[in-house]
N, C-alpha and C positions, 0 to 999 in steps of 0.2 A: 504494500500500500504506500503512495508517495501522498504524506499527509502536505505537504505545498503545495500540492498538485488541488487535493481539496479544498484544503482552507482557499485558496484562488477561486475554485466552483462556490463556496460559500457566500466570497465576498462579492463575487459576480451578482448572484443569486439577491442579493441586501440591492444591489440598484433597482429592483424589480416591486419592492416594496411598494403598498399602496398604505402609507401611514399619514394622511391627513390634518390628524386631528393630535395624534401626540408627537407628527415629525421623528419616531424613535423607529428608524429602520433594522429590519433583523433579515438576515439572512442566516439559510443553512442548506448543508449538500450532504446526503446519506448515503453509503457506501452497501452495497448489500454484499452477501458472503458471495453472488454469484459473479463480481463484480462490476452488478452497474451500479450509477449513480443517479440518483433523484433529488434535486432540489426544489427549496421551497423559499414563500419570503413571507412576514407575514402582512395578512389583509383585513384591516377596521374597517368599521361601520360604525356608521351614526349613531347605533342603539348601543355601542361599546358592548354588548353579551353576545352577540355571533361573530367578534371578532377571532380570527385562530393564529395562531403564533406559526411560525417560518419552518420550525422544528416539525409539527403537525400535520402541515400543507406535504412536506415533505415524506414523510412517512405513508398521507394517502393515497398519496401520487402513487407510492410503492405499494402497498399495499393492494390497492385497485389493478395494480398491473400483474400482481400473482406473487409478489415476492413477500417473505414473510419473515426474514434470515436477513440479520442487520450485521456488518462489521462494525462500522465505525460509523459518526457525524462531528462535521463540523459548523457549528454556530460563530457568527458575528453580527456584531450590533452598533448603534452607534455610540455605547456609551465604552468607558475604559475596557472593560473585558464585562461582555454579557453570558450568562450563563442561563442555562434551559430553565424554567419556569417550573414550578409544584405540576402541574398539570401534565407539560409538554414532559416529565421525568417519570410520571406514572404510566404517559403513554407509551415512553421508548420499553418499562420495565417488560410492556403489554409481550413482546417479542425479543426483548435480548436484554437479559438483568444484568450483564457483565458487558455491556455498549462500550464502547473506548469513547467518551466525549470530548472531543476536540474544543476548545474555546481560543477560536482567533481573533487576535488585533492586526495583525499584516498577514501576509505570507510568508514572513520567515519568524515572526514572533507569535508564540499559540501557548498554549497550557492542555497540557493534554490528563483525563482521570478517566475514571472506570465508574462507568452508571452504578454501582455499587458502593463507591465512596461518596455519591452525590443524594444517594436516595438509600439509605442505611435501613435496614429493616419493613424492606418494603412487602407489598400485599401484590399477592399474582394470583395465577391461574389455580396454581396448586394450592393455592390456601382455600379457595372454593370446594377442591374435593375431596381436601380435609374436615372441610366443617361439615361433607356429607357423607362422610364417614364410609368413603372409598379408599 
């Protein structure tokens, strides 16, 4: 995986941004195990409750497309180093709880962690067919 190579599709991906009303552009590019890439950016709305964050866009991109098996994403934003949101960190847990999450400011400065340091103790699938006592 050439994570410069992402963090670039990510930051690409942040021009694409349709952010309005809080000007805070995000971008992100998700790397699947098969390797391709899906990028997302994120897109508000007036009513601020249907807006979806860049991480999310990107995932259903994938998703919808049949892939299910995430390596890696890379997120950028416009503030110092943005990092994936409560929500967008439940989502990536939904398919890869060990996600390598990328956080870039350039293409040669990132911060790279593990969806597992970022979301400690999380709630999956399998917690489901434990409480049903499968």
């Amino acid at each position: 995986m050439n994570i410069q190579a992402l963090a670039k599709q990510a930051l690409e991906a942040q021009k694409m941004s349709y952010s309005p009303y809080s000007k805070f552009r995000v971008g992100a590019a998700l790397l699947t195990k098969s390797g391709k890439v899906f990028t997302g950016c994120n897109i508000e709305s007036a009513s601020y409750t249907p807006t979806i964050c860049a991480e999310r866009v990107a995932i259903a991109k994938a998703v919808s497309e049949g892939e299910r098996e995430f390596e890696a994403i890379a997120v950028t934003g416009d503030g110092d180093w943005t990092y994936p949101c409560g929500v967008c960190r439940q989502v990536m847990r939904e398919f890869a709880p060990d996600l390598l999450v990328i956080v870039v400011k350039s293409e040669t400065e990132y911060r790279e962690h593990r969806l597992s340091e970022l979301l400690p103790y999380s709630f999956g699938p399998e917690d489901l067919t434990e409480a049903k006592g499968e």
